[in-house]
Backbone as a ProteinNet text record, in pm:
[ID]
protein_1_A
[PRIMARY]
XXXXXXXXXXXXXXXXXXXXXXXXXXXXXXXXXXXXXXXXXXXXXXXXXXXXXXXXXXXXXXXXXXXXXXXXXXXXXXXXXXXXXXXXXXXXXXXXXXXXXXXXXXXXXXXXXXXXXXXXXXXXXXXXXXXXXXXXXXXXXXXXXXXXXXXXXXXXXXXXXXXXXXXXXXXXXXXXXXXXXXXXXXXXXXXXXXXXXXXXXXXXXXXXXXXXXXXXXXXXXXXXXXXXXXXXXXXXXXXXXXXXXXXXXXXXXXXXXXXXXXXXXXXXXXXXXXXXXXXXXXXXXXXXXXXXXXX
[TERTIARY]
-299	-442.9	-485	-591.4	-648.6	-685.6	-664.2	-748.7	-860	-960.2	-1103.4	-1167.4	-1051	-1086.4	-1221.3	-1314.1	-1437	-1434.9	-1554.5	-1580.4	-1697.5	-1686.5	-1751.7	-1878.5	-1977.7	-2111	-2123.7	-2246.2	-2227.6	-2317.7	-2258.6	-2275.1	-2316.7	-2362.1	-2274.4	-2150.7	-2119.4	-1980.4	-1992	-2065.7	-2078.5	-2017.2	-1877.5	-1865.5	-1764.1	-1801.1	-1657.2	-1738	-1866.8	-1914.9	-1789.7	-1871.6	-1792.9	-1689.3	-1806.6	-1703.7	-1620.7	-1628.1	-1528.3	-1391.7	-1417.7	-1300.3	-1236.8	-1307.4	-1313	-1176.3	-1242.8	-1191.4	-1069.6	-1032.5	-923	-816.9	-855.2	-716.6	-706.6	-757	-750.6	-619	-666.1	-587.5	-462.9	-482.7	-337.2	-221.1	-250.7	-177.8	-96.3	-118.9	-45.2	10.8	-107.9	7.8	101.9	100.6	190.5	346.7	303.5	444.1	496.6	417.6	503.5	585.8	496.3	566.5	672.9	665.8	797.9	915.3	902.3	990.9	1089.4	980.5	1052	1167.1	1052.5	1109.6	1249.4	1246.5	1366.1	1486.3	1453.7	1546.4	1596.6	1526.4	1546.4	1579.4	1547	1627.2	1759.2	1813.3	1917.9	2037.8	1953.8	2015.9	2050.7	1931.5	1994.9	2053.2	2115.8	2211.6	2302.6	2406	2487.7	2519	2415.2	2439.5	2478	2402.3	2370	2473.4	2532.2	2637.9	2578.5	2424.5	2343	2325.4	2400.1	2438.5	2271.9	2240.6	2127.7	2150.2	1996.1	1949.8	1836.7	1872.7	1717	1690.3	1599.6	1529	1479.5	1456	1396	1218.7	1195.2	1027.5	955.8	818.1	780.6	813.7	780.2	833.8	984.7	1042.9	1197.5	1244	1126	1129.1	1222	1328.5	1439.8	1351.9	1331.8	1279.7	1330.8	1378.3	1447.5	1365.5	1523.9	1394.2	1486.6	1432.8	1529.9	1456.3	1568.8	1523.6	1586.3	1504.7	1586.3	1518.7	1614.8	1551.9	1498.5	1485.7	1441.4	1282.5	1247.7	1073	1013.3	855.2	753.3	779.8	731.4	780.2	663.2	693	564.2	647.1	576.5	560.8	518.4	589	510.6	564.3	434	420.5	385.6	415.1	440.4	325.8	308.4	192.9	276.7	177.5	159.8	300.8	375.6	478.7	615.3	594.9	719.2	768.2	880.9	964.3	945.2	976.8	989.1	1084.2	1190.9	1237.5	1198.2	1063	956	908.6	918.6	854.6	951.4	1057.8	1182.2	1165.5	1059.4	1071.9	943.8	827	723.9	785.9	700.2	696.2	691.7	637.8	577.2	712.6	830.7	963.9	1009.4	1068.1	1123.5	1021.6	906.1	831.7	788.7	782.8	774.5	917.2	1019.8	1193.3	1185.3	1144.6	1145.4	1046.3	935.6	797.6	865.8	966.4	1014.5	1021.8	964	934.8	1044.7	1012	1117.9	1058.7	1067.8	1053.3	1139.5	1027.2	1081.4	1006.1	1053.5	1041.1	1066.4	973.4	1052.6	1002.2	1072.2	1008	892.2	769.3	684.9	747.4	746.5	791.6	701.2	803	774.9	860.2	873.5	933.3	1073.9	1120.2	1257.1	1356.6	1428.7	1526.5	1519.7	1353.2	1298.6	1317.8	1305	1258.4	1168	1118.7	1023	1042	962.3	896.8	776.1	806.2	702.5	602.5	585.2	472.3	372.2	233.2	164.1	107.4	109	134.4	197.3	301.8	399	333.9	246.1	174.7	41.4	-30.8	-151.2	-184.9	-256.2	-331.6	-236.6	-230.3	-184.2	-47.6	25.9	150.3	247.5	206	302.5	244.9	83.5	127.1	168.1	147.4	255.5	411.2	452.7	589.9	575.7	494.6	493	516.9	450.7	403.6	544.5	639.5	777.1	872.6	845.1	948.1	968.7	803.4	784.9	853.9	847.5	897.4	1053.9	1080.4	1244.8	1328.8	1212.3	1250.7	1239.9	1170.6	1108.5	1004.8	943.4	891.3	740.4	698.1	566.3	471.4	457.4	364.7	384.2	326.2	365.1	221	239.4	186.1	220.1	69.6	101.2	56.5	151.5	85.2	82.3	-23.3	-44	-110.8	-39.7	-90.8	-118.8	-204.4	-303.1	-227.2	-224.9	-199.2	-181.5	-78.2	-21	-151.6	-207.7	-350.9	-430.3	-408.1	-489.4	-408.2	-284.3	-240.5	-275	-255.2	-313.8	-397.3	-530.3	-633.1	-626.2	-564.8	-519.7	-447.1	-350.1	-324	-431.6	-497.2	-549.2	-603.2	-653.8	-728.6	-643.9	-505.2	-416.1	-337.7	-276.9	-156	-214.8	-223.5	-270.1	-185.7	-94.1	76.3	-14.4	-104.4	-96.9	-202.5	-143.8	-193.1	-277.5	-294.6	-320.5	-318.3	-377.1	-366.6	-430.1	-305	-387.9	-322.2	-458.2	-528.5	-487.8	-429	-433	-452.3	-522.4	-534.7	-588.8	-748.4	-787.6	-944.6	-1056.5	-1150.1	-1227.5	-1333.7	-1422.8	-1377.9	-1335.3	-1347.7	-1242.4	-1146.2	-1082.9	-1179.8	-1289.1	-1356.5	-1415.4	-1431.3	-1499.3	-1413.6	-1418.3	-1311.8	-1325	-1438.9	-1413.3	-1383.5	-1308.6	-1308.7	-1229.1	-1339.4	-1280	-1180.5	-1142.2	-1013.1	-891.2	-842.6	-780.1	-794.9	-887.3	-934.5	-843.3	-906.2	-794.7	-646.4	-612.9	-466.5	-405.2	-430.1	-421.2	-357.5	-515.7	-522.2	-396.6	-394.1	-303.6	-120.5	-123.7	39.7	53.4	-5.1	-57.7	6.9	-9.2	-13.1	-180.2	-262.1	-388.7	-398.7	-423.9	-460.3	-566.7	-558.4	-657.7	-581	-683.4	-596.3	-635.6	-704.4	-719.3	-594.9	-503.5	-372.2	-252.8	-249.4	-142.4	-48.8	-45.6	88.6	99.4	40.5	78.4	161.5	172.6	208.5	314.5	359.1	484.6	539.7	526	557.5	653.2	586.7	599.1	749.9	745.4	831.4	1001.3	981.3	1085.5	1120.6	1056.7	1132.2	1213.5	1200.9	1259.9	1180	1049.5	1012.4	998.3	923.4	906.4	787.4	751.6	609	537.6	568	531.2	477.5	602.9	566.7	463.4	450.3	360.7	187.3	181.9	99.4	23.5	135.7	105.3	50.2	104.9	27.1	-153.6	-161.6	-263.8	-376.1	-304.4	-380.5	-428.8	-341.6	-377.1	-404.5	-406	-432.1	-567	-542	-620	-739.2	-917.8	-954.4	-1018.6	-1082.1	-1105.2	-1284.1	-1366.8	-1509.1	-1550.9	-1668.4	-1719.7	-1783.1	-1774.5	-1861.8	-1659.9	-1593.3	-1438.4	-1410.4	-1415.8	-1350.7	-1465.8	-1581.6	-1665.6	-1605.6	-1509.3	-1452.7	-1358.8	-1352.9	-1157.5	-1193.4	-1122.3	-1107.5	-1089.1	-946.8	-836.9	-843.9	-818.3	-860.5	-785.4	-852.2	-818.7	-816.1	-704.4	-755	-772.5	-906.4	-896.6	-853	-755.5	-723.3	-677.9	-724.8	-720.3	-718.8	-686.5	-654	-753.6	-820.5	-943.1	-938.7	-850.7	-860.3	-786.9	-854.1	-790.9	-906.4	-931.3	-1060.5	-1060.3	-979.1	-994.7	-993.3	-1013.8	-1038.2	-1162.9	-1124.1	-1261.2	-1361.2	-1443.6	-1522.3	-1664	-1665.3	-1787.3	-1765.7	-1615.1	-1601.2	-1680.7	-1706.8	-1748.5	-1637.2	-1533.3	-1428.7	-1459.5	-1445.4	-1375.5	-1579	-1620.1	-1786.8	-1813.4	-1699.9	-1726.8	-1684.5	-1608.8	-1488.8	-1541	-1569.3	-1654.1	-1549.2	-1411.1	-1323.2	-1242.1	-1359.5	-1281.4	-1287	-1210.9	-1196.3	-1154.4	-1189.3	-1222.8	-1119.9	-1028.9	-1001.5	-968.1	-984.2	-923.1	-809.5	-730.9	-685	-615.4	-515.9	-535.9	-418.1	-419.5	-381	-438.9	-364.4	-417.2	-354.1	-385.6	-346.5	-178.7	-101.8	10.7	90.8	5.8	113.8	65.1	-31.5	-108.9	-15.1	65.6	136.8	243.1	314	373.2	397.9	265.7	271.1	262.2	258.1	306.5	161.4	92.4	-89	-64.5	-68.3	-84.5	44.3	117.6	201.1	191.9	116.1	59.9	-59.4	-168.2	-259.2	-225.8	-147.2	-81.2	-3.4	55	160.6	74.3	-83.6	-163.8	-237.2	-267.7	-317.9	-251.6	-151	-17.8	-15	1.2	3	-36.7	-175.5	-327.3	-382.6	-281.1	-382.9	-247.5
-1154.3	-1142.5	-1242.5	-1341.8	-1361.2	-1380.3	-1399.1	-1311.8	-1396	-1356.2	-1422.3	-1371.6	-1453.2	-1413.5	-1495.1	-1389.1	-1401.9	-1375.3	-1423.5	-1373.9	-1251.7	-1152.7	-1029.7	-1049.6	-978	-954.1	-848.2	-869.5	-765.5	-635	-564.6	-462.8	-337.7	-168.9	-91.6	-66	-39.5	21.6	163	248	400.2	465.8	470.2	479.3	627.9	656	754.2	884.1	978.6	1093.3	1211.3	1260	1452.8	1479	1439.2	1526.6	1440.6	1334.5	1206.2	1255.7	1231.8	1296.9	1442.4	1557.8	1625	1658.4	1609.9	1547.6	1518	1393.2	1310.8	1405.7	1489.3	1565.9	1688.2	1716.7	1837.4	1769.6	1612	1521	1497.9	1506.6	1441.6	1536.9	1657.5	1786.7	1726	1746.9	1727.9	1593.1	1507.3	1337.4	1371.8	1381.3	1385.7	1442.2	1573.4	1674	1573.5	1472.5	1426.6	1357.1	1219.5	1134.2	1151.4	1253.6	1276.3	1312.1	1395.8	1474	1326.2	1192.6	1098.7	1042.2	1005.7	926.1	950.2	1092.1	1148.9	1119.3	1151	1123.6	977.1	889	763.4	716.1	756.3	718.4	789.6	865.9	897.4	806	823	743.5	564.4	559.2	428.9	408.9	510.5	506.9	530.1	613	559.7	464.5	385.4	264.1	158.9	107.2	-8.7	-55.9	-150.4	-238.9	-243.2	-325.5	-375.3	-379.1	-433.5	-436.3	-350.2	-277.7	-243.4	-321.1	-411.2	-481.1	-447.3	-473.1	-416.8	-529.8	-538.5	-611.1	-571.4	-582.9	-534.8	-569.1	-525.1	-551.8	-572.1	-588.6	-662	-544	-449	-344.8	-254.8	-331.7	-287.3	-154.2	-146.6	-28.8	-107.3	-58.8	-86.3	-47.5	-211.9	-173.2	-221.9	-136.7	-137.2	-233.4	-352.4	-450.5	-433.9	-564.3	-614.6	-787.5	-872	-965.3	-970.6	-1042	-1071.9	-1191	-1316.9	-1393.2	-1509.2	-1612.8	-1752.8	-1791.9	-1852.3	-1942.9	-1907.3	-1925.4	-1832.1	-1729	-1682.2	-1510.3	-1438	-1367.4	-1236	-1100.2	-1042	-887.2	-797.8	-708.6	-597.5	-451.5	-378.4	-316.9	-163.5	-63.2	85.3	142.8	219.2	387.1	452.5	539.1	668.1	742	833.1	889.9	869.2	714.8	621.4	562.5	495.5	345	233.7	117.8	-0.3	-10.1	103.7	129.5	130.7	222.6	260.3	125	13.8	-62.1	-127.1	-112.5	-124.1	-50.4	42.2	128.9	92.7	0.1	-100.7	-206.1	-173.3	-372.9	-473.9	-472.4	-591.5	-675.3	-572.1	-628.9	-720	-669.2	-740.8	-870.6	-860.3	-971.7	-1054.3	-1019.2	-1122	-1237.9	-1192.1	-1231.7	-1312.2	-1277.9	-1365.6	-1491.9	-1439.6	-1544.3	-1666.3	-1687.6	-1695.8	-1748.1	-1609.8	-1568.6	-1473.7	-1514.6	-1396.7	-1285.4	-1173.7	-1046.8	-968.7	-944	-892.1	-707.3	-676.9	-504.5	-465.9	-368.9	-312.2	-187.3	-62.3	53	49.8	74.6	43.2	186.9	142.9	251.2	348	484.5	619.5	635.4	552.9	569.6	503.4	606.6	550.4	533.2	400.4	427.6	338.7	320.4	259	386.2	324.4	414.8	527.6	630.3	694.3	774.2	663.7	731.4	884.9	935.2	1052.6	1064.4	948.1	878.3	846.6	863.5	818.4	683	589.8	484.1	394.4	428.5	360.3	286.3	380.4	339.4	280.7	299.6	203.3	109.5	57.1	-122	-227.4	-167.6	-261	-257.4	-130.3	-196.8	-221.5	-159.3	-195.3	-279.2	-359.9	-546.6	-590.3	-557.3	-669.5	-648.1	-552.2	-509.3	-594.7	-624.1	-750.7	-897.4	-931.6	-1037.6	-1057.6	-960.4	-976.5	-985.5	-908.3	-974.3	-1129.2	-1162.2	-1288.4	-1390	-1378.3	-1423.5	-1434.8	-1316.8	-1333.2	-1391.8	-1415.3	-1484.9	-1596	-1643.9	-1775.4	-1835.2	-1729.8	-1773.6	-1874.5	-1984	-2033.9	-1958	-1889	-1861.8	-1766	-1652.9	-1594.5	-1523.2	-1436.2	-1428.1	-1215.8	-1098.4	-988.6	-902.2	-815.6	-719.6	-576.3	-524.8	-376.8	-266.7	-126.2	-62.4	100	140.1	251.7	223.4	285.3	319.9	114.3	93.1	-19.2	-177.2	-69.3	-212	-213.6	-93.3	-103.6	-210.7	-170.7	-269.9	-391.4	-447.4	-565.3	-645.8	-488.4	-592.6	-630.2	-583.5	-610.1	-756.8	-772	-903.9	-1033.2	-1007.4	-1089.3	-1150.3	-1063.1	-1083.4	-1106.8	-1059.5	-1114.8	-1219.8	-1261.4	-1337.5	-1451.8	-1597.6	-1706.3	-1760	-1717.8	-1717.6	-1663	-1585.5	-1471.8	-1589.8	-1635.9	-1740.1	-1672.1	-1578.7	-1459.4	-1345.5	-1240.3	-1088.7	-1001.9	-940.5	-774.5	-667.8	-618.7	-458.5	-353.4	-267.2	-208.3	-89.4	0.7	166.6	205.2	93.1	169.2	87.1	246.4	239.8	161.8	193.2	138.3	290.3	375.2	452.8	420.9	331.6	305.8	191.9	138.7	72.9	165.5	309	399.6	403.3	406.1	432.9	606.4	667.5	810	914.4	794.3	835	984.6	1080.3	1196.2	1221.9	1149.8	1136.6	1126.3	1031.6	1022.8	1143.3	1183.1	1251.6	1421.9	1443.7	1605.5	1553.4	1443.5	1448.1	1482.5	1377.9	1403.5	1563.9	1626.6	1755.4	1845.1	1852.9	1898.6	1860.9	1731	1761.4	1771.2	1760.2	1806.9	1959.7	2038.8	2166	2262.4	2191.8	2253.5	2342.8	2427.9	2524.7	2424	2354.9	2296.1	2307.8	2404.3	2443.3	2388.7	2249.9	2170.8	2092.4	2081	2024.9	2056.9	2207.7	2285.7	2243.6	2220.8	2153	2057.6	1940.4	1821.5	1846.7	1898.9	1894.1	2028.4	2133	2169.7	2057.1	2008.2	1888.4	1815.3	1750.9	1681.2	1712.9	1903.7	1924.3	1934	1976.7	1988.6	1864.6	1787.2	1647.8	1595.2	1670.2	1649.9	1511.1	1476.1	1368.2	1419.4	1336.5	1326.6	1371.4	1452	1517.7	1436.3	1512.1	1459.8	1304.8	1192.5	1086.8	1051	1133	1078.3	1131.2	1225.5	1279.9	1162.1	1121.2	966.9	877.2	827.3	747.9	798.2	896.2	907.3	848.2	981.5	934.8	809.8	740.3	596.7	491.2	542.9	472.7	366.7	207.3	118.9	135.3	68.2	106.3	-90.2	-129.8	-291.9	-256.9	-269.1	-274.5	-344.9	-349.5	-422.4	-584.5	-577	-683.1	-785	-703.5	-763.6	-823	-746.9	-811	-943.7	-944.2	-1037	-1128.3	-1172.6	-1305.8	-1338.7	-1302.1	-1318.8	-1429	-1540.9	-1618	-1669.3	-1576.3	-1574.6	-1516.5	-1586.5	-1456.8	-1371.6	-1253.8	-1116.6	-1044.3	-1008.6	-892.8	-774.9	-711.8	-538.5	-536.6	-438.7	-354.3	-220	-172.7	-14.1	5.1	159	269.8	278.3	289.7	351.7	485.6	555	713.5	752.4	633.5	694.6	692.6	796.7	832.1	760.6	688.3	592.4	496.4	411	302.5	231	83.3	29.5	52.3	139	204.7	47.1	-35.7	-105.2	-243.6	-248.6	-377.5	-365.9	-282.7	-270.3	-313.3	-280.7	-347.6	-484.5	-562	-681.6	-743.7	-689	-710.5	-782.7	-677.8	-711.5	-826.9	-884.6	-1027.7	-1144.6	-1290.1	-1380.5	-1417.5	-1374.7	-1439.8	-1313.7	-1235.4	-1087.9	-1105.1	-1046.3	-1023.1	-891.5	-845.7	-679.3	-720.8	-632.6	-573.9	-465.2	-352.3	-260.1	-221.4	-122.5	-139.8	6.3	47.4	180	232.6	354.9	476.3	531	638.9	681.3	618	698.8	635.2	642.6	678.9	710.6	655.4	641.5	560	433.1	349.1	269.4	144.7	166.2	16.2	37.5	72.8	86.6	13.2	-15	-50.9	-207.8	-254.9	-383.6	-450.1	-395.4	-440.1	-482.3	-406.7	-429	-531.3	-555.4	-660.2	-779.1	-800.5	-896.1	-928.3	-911.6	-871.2	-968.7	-902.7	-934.5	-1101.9	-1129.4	-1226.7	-1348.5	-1328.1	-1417.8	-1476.8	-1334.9	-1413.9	-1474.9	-1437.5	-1501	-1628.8	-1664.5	-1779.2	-1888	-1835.5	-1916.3	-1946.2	-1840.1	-1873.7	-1877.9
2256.4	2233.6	2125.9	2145.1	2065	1940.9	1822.9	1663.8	1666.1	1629.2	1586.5	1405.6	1353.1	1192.2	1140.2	1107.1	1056	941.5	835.6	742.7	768.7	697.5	768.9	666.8	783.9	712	576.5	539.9	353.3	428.9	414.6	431.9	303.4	337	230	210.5	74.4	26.5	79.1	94.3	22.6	198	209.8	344.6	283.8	193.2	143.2	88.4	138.9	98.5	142	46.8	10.8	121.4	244.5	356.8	433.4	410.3	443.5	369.8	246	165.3	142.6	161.3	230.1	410.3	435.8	587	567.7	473.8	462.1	384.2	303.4	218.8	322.4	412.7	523.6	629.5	661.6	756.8	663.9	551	490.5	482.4	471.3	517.3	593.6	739.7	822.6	815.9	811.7	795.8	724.2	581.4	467.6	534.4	581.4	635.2	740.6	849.9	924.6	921.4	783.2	734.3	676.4	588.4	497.9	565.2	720.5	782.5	850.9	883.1	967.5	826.8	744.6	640.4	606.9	597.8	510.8	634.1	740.7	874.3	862	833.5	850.1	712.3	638.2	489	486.1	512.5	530.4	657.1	779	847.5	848.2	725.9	648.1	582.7	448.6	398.5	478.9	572.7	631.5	699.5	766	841.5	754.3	603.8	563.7	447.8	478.1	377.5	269.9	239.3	164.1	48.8	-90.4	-172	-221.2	-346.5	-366.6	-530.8	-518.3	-622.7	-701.3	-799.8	-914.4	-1010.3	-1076.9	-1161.1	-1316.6	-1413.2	-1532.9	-1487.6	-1491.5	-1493.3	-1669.7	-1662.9	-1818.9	-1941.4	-1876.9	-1975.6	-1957.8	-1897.9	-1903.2	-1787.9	-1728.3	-1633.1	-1465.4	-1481.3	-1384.3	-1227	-1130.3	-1014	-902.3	-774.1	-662.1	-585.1	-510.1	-481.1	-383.9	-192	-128.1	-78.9	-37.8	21.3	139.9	232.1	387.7	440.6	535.2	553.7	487.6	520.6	461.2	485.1	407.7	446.4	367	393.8	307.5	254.6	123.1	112.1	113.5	197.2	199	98.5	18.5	-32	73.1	62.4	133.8	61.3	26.4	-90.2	-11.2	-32.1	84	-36.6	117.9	66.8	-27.6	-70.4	-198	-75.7	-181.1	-148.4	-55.3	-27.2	45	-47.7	39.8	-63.3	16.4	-48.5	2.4	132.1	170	318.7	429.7	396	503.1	574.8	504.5	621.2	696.6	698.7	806.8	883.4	936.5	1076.1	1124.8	1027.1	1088.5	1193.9	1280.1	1378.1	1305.9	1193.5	1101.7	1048.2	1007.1	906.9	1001.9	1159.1	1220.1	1284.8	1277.7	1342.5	1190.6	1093.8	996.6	994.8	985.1	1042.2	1161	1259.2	1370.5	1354.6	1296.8	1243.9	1137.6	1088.2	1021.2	826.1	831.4	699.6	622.5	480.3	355.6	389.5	373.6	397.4	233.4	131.9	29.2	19.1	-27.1	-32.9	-169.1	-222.8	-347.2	-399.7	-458.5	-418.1	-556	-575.6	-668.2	-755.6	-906.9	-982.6	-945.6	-961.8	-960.5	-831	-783.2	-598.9	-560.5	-482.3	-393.8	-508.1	-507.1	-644.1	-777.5	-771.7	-885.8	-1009.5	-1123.9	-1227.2	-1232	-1276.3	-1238.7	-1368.8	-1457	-1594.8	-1607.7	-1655.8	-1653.5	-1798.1	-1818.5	-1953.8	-1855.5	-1909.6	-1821.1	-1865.3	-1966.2	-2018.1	-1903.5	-1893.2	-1772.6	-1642.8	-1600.6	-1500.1	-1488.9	-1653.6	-1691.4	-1732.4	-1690.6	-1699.7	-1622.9	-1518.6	-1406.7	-1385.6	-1428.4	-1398.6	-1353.6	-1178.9	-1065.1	-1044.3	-1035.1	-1000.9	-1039.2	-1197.6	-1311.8	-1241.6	-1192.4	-1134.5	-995.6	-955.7	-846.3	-907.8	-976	-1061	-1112.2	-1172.8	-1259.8	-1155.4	-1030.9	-920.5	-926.1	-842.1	-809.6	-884.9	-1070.2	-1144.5	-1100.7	-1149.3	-1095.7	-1016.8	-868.5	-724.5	-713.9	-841.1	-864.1	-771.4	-730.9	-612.5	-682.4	-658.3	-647.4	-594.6	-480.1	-461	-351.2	-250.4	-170.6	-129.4	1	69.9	61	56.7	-8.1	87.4	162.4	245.7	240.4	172.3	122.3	206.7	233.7	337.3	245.1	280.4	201.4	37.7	16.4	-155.2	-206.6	-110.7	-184.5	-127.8	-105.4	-11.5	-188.5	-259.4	-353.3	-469	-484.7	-572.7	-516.9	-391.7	-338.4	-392.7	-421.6	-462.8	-597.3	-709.1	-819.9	-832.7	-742.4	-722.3	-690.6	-639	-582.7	-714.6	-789.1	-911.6	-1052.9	-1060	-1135.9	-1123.9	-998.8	-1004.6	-915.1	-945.7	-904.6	-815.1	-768.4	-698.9	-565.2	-573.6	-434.2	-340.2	-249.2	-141.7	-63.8	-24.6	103.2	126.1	158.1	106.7	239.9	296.8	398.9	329.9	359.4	302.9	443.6	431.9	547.4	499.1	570.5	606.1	452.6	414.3	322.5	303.8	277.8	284.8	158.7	141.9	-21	-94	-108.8	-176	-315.6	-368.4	-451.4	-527.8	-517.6	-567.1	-683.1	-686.8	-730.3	-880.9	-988.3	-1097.6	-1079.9	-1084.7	-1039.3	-925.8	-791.2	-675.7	-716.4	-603.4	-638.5	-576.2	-437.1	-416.9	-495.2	-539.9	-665.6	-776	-774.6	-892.8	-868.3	-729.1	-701	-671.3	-595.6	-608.1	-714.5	-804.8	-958.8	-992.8	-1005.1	-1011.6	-930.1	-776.7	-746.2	-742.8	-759.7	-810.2	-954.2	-1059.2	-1189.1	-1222	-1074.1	-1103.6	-1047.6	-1012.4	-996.9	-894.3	-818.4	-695.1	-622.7	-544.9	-497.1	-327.2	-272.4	-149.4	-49.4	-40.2	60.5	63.5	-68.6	-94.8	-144.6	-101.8	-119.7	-53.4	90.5	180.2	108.7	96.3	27.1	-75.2	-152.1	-285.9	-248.5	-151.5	-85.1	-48.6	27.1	87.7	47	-93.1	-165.5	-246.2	-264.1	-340.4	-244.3	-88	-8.7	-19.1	-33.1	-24	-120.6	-263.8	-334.8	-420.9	-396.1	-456.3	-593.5	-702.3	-834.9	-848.3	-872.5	-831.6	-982	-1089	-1229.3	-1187.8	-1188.4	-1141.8	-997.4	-933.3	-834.6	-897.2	-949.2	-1016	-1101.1	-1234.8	-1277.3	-1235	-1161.7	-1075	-1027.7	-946.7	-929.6	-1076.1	-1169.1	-1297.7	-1375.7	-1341.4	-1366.6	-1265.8	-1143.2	-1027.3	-1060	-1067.8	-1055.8	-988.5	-1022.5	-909.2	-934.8	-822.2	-847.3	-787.7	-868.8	-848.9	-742.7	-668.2	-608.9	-662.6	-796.3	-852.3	-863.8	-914.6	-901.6	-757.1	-652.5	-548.1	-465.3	-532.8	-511.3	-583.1	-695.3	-731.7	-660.2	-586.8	-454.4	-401.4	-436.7	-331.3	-250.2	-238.9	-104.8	7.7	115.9	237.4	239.1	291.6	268.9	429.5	531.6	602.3	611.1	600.8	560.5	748.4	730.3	869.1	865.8	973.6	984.5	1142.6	1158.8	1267.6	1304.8	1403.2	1514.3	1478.3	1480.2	1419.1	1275.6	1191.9	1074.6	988.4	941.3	823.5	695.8	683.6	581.5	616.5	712.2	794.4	763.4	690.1	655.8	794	790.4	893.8	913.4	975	981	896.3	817.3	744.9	635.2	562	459.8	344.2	288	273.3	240	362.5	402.1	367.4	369.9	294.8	193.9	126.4	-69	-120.6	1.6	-30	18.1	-78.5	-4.8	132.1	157.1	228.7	323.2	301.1	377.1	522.9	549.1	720.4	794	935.4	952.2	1114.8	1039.5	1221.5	1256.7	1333.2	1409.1	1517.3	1524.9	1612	1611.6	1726.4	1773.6	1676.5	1663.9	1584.5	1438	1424.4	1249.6	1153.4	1092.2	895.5	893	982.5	976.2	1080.9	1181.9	1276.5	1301.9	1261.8	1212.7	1228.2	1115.7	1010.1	1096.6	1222.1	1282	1369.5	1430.1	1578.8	1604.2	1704.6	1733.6	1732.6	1768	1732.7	1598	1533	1387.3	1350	1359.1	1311.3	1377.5	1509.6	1577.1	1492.9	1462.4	1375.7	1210.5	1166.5	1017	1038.7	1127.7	1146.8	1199.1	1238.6	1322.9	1196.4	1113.6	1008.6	921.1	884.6	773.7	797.4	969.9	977.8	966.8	981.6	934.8	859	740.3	563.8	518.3
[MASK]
+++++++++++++++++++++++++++++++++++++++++++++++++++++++++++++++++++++++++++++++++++++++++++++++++++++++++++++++++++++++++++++++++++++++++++++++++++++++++++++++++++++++++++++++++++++++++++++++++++++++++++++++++++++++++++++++++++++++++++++++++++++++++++++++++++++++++++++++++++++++++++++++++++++++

């Protein structure tokens, strides 16, 4: 198929009311339980399969972070959702078609996650500092310059890059709306709250969930709390092209390119599934690999 990358019309931001969000922590219930149920299947079944020496890094503040590389050429980042690791995108279309495309393919679990560090200061995680934990990779890899592909949670560090590190050539956003533009998105705001400890029973499974899995609750909590947000008047200085992309049925789906609006160099595409099976599919890594190539 085709791509026809546009710069998208300006639109509104305000695509993220009560019952949108609302909506979305009702949907994350169930996403959350599915994801975690595959993940854990497949993180396991990767530790027995994989030789793969496991490598780490010091980051700027000394916080020890789980990285991988694969492959020669360009290097692309690719940076995982809220409550994954940098593993998760080895069961994407995207890992193996970036490899064949023939591109680096680097991964790394953003602290709090997988077998990064996972400080329970909430310092740790403020004023930027899983990009800077991008930014201190890059350093390390020596890389000049690279190419950054972020999907829900990690679409947001994205945009942090774009605006910190002069290295970042090119940038997709996947499976995330205008609502992180908000510094008081109340999204963010009850996660927070409920792995915190709060009764918030639109996110009671989540935060079960969370705990069968054995994740770091404290630390994922953190995060929320300090979760970056990048203004609209911010992502209007971007100069780099940007693709916002999203699910046809995913409620956080830049709905109308609003998103890809705020960016003089944004770009909008759709394509089929939710917020969860989304970054999966071969659309979407067709999608990602058309534009990589182009910017």
């Amino acid at each position: 198929m085709e791509k026809d990358f546009t710069s998208a019309f300006h639109m509104s931001a305000d695509n993220c009311n009560f019952y949108t969000e609302l909506y979305f922590m009702k949907y994350f219930n169930i996403l959350i339980f599915t994801i975690l149920a595959s993940f854990t299947g497949f993180n396991r079944a990767a530790a027995q399969a994989s030789p793969e020496p496991v490598t780490y890094f010091q980051s700027f503040d000394s916080t020890r972070i789980h990285y991988t590389v694969a492959g020669k050429g360009d290097p692309v980042i690719l940076l995982h959702g809220f409550i994954l690791n940098g593993d998760s995108w080895r069961k994407a279309a995207l890992y193996d078609s970036l490899l064949k495309a023939g591109y680096q393919v680097i991964t790394l679990d953003m602290r709090g996650n997988g077998l990064s560090d996972k400080p329970h200061d909430s310092s740790a995680y403020a004023n930027d500092a899983e990009a800077k934990d991008v930014m201190a990779l890059a350093t390390h890899l020596k890389l000049l310059n690279y190419k950054v592909v972020g999907y829900s949670r990690g679409a947001i560090i994205v945009s942090r890059l774009l605006l910190l590190d002069e290295r970042v050539k090119c940038a997709v956003m996947g499976g995330m709306g205008t609502g992180f533009t908000d510094p008081e998105w109340p999204r963010r705001k009850m996660f927070y709250r409920a792995l915190d400890g709060d009764n918030i029973p639109e996110l009671v499974t989540m935060v079960k969930s969370v705990q069968a899995a054995g994740l770091d609750q404290q630390a994922l909590a953190l995060m929320q709390k300090e979760q970056p947000a990048t203004t609209p008047a911010e992502l209007g200085k971007i100069t780099q092209a940007v693709l916002v992309i999203g699910g046809d049925k995913d409620p956080d789906n830049d709905t109308g390119g609003a998103l890809a609006a705020m960016m003089p160099v944004g770009m909008h595409a759709t394509v089929e599934g939710d917020h969860g099976s989304t970054v999966r599919t071969a659309h979407f890594a067709s999608w990602v690999v058309d534009f990589l190539n182009n910017h």
